[in-house]
C-alpha positions in Angstrom: -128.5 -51.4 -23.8 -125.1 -51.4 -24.8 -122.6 -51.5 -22.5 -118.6 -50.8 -21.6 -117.2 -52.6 -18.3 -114.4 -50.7 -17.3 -111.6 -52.5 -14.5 -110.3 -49.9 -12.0 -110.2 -46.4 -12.6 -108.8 -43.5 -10.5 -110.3 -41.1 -9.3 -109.1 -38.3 -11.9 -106.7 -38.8 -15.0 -107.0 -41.2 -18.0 -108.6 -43.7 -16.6 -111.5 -41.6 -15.6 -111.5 -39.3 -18.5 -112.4 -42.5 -20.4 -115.2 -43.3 -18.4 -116.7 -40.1 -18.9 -116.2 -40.6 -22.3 -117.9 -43.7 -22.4 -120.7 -42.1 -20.9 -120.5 -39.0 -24.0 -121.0 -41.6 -26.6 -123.9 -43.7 -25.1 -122.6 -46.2 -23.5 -124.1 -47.6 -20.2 -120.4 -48.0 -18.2 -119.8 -50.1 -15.4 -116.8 -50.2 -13.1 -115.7 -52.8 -11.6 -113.2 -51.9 -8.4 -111.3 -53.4 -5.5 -111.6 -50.1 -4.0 -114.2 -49.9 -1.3 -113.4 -45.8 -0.9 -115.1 -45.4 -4.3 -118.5 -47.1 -3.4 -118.4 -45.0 -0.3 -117.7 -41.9 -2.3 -120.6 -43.4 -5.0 -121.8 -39.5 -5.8 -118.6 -38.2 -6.9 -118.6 -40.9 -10.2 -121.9 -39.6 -11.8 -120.6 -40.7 -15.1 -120.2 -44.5 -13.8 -123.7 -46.1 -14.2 -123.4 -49.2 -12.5 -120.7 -49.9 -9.5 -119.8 -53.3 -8.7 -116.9 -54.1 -5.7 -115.2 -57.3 -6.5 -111.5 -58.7 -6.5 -110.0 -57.7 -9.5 -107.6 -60.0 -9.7 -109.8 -63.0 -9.4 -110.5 -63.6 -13.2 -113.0 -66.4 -12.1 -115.6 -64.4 -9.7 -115.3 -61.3 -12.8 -116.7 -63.7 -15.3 -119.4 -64.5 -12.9 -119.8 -61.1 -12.9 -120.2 -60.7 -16.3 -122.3 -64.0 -17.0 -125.2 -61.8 -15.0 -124.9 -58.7 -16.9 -125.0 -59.8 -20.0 -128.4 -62.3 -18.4 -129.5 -58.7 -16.9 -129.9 -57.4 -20.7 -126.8 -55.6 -20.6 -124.8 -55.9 -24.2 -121.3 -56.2 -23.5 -119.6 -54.1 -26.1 -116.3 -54.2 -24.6 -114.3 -54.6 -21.0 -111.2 -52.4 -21.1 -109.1 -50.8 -18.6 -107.0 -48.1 -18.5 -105.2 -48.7 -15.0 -102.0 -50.7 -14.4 -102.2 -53.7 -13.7 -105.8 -54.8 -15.4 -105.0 -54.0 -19.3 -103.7 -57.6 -19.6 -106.8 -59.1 -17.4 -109.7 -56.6 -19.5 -108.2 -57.8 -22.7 -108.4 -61.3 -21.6 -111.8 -61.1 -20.6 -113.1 -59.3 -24.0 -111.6 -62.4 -25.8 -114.6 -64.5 -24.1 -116.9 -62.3 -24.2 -117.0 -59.4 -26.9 -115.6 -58.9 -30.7 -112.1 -58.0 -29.6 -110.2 -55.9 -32.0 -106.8 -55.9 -29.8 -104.3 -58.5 -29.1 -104.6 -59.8 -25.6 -101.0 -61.6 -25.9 -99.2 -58.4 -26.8 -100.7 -56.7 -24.2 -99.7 -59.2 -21.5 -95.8 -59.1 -23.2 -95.7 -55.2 -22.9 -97.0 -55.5 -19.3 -94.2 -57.7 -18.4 -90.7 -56.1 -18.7 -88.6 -59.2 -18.7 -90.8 -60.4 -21.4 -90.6 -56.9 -23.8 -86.9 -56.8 -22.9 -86.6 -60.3 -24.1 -88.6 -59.8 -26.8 -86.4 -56.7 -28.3 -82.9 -57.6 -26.8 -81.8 -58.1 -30.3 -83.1 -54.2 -31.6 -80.7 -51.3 -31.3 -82.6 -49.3 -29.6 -82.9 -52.2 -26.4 -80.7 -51.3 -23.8 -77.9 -53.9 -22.3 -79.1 -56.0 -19.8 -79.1 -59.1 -17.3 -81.7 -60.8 -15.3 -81.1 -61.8 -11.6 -82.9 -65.2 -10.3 -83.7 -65.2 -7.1 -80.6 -67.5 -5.9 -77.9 -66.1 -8.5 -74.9 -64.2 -7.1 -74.2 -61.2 -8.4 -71.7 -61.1 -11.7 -68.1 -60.1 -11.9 -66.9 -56.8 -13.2 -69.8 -54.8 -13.4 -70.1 -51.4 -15.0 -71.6 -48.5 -12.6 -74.1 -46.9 -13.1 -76.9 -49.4 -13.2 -80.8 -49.4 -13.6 -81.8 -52.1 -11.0 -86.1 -53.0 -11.6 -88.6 -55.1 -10.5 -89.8 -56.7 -14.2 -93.6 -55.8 -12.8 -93.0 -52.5 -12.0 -95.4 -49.4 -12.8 -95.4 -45.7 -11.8 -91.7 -45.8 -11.0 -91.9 -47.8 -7.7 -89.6 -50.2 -8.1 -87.0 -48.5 -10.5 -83.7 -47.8 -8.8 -80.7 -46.1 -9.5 -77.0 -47.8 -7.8 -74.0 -46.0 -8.3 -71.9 -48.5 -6.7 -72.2 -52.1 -5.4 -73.0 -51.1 -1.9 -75.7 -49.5 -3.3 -77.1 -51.9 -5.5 -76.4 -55.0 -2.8 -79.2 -52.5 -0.7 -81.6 -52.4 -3.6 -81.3 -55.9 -4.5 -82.3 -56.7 -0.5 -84.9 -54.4 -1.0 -86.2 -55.4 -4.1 -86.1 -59.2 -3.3 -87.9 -58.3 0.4 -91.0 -57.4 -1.5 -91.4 -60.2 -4.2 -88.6 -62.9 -2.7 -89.8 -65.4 -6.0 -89.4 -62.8 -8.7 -86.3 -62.3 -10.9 -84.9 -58.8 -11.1 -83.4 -56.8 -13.7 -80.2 -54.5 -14.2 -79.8 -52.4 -16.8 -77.3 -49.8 -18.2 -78.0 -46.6 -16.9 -78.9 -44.0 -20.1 -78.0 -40.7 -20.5 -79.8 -38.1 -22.4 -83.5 -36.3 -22.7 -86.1 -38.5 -22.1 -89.2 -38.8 -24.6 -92.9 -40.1 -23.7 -94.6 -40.9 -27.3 -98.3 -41.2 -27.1 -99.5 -43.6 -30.4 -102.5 -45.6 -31.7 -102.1 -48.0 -33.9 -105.3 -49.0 -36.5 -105.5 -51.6 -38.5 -101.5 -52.1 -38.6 -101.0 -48.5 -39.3 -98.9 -46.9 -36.5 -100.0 -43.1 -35.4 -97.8 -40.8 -33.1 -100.5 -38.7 -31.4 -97.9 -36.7 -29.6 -94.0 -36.5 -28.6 -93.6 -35.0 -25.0 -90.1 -34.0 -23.3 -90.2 -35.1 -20.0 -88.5 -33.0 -17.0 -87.2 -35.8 -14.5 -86.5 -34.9 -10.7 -84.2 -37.7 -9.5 -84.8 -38.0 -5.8 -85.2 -41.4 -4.3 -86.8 -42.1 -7.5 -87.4 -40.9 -11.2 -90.4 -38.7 -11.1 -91.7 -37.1 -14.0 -92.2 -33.3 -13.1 -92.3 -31.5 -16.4 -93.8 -32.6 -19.1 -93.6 -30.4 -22.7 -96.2 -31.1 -25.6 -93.7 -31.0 -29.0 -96.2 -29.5 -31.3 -93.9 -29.9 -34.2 -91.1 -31.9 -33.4 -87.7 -31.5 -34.9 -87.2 -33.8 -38.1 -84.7 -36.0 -36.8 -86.8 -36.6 -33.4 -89.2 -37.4 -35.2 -87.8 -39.8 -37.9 -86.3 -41.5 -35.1 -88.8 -41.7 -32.9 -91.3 -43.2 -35.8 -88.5 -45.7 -36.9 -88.3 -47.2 -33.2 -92.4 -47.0 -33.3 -93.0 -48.6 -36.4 -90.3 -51.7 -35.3 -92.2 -52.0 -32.1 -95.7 -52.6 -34.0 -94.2 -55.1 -36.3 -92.2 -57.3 -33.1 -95.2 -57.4 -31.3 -97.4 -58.2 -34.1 -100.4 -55.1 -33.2 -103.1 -54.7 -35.6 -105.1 -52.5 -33.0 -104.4 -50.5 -29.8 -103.2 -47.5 -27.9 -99.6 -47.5 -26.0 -97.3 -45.3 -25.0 -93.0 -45.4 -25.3 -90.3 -43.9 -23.0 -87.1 -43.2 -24.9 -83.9 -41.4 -24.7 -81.7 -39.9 -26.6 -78.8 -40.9 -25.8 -74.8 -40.6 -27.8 -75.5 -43.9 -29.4 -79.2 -43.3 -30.8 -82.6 -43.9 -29.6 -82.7 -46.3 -26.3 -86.2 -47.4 -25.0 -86.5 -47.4 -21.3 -90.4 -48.8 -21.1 -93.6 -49.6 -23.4 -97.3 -49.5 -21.8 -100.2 -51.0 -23.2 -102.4 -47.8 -22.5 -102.4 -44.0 -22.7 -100.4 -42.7 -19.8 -102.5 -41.6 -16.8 -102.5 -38.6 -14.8 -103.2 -35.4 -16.8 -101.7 -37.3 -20.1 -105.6 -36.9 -22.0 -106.5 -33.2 -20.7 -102.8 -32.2 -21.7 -103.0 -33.8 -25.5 -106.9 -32.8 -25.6 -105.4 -28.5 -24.8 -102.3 -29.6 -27.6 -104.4 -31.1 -30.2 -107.8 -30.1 -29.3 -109.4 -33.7 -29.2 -109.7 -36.9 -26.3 -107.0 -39.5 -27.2 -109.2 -41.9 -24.9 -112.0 -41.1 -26.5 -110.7 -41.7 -30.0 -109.1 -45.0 -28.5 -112.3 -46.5 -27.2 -113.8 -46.0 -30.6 -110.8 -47.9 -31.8 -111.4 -50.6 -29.4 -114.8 -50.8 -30.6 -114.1 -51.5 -34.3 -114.5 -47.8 -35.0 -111.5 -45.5 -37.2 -110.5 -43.1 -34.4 -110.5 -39.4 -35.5 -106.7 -37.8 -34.4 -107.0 -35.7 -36.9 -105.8 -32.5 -34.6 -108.3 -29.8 -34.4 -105.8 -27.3 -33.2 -102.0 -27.5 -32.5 -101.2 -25.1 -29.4 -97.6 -25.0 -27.4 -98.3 -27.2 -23.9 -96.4 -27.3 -20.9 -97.7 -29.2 -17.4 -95.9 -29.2 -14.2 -96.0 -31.7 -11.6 -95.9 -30.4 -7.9 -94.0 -32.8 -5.1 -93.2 -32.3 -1.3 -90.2 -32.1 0.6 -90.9 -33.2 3.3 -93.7 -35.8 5.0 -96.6 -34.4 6.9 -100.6 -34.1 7.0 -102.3 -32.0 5.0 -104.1 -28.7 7.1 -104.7 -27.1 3.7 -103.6 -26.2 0.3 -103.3 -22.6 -0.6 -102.8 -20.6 -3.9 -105.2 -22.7 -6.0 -107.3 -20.0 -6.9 -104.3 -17.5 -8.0 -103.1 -20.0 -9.8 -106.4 -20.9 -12.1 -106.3 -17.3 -13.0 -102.5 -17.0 -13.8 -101.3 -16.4 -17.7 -101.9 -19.0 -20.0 -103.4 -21.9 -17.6 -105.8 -24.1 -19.0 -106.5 -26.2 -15.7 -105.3 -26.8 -12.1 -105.7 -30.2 -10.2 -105.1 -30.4 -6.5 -105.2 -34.6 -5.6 -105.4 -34.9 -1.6 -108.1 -33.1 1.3 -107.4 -32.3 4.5 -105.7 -34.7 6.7 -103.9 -36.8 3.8 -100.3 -37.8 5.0 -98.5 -36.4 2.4 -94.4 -38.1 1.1 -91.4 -37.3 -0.8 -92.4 -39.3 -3.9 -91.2 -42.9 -4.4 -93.5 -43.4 -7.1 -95.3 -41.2 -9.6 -98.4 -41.6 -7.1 -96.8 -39.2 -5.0 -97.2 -36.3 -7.3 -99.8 -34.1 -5.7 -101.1 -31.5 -7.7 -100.6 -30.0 -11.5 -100.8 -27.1 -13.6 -101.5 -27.5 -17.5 -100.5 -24.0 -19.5 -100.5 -22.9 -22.8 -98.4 -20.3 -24.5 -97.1 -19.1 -27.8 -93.5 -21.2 -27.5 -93.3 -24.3 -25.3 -90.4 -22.2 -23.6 -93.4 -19.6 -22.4 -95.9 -22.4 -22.1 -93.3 -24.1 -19.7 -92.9 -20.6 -17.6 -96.8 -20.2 -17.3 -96.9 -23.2 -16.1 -94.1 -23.4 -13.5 -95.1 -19.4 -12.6 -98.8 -20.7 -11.8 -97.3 -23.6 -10.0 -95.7 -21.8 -7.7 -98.5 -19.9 -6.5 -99.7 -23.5 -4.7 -98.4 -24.2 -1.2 -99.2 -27.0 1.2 -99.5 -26.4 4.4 -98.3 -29.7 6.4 -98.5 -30.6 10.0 -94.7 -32.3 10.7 
């Protein structure tokens, strides 16, 4: 029986969109997960064949894993992973054990931020910047605003904003409490709209699936909120954005694979703030799939199966989703609204994350968004108001 082992997925989003469409083209999937909860909640996976709870960082005890599989009858036609950090490790793995048709070494650059920055630092579009060691005292003269960053970080959680150096002496503290050994980066702060730019690339050809303008709500951290499907983007967006694409594919040599850019616009051209290795998670495929009318992970497990992916769109419709966050901490008694909201103008789906007694945050990462609306409508301007108009018909109710 052919088979797909999948590292990590979460419990919605991307990640499990592409198990389920594993499942849709006839592949038996299995999951491997450091995530005890999901074994416990085995019923609610239906589309996972075969559950298996291991350490998935320990790249020694997987192959194990995999040895008896494959012994088991089990063809291994790929180990993938759509989940931060396990891209690198499932690309590392297919290497030893299946035909793979990505790059495992680009894919460990792009994960790593030092690395990409390094990489690109001589591009126009790289942004300024400096790595800390752990030891080095701070430079002389710097220039407020700064991005400070751990070079590991994902989902937001450890990108901060200093306006001064009081500030950025208190993120540097914080930064170095959690990973004492790791070097941190500063950057110049960007101004301008920021862009997320879904692409494949197949056999060396580079393919923008989608351009989406991203609505940021700058709290403690930069959390996406908003996020607008360009069905037809402006020219020069989209020259621009192809030009910075296209250089990317070529630096990092890709002949296959699925990633994803943040830019900005900014007064001096095109800046990229990050590259992933993957499609985006959270409702990234079911907003693209209501766009464009097709699965970007489907089509990319096709292409990481040797397969041409089909992006030709099947429909181009105006798409806006809208991220809901909470003010203030507290446990969840109960969510209200979700029912008004499904049946508001132009929604296409609602998604409430946490139950009943969930302690609930202000976000510090993007993990802290709790619930979404996707809409459609006949301008992104209208799309965007469906959505935020549904949105608002949620409430959660929260025990202080």
């Amino acid at each position: 029986m052919k088979a797909i082992i999948f590292i990590g997925t979460n419990k919605s989003g991307s990640s499990r969109e592409a198990t389920k469409a594993a499942e849709k083209l006839g592949y038996f999937t299995v999951l491997f997960t450091n995530n005890e909860k999901q074994l416990q909640q085995r019923r609610a996976y239906p589309d996972i064949h075969k559950m298996i709870l291991i350490d998935t960082f320990n790249i020694e005890k997987m192959k194990e894993e995999i040895d008896r599989l494959g012994k088991s009858g089990l063809q291994i036609k790929n180990i993938v992973s759509f989940v931060d950090p396990f891209v690198h490790i499932a690309a590392m793995l297919c290497d030893e054990f299946c035909h793979n048709y990505i790059s495992s070494s680009a894919i460990e650059i792009m994960e790593d931020k030092e690395q990409t920055r390094n990489l690109l630092k001589d591009q126009p579009y790289s942004p300024k910047f400096s790595l800390l060691k752990p030891n080095d005292p701070l430079a002389a003269n710097l220039t407020f605003p700064l991005i400070v960053k751990s070079p590991k970080s994902t989902g937001s959680k450890d990108v901060l904003l200093a306006h001064n150096l009081e500030q950025l002496q208190q993120h540097l503290q914080t930064l170095r409490a959690k990973n004492p050994k790791e070097n941190i980066m500063m950057e110049e702060y960007l101004d301008g709209p920021q862009y997320l730019v879904e692409a494949l690339v197949f056999q060396r050809q580079a393919h923008i699936i989608g351009i989406i303008e991203q609505e940021i709500t700058q709290g403690k951290r930069f959390i996406i909120t908003g996020y607008g499907v360009l069905v037809k983007a402006p020219p020069a967006i989209q020259a621009g954005i192809e030009e910075v694409l296209h250089s990317i594919v070529k630096a990092f040599n890709i002949e296959n694979g699925a990633l994803h850019l943040e830019l900005r616009f900014t007064a001096h051209g095109w800046k990229l703030i990050e590259i992933n290795p993957r499609i985006s998670g959270g409702a990234m495929n079911n907003m693209l799939h209501a766009a464009l009318g097709f699965s970007l992970v489907e089509e990319t497990l096709k292409l990481l199966l040797g397969e041409q992916p089909n992006i030709q769109p099947r429909h181009q419709k105006f798409v806006y989703t809208k991220y809901m966050i909470v003010e203030n901490k507290g446990i969840l008694e109960k969510v209200i609204g979700k029912a008004r909201a499904t049946r508001a103008t132009g929604v296409v789906e609602v998604y409430v994350k946490p139950k009943k007694g969930t302690m609930l945050t202000p976000p510090l990462s993007m993990g802290h968004r709790y619930a979404y609306v996707i809409a459609e409508g006949a301008t992104l301007s209208e799309a965007r108001s469906n959505a935020i108009n549904a949105a608002k018909e949620i409430k959660f109710i929260l025990r202080v």
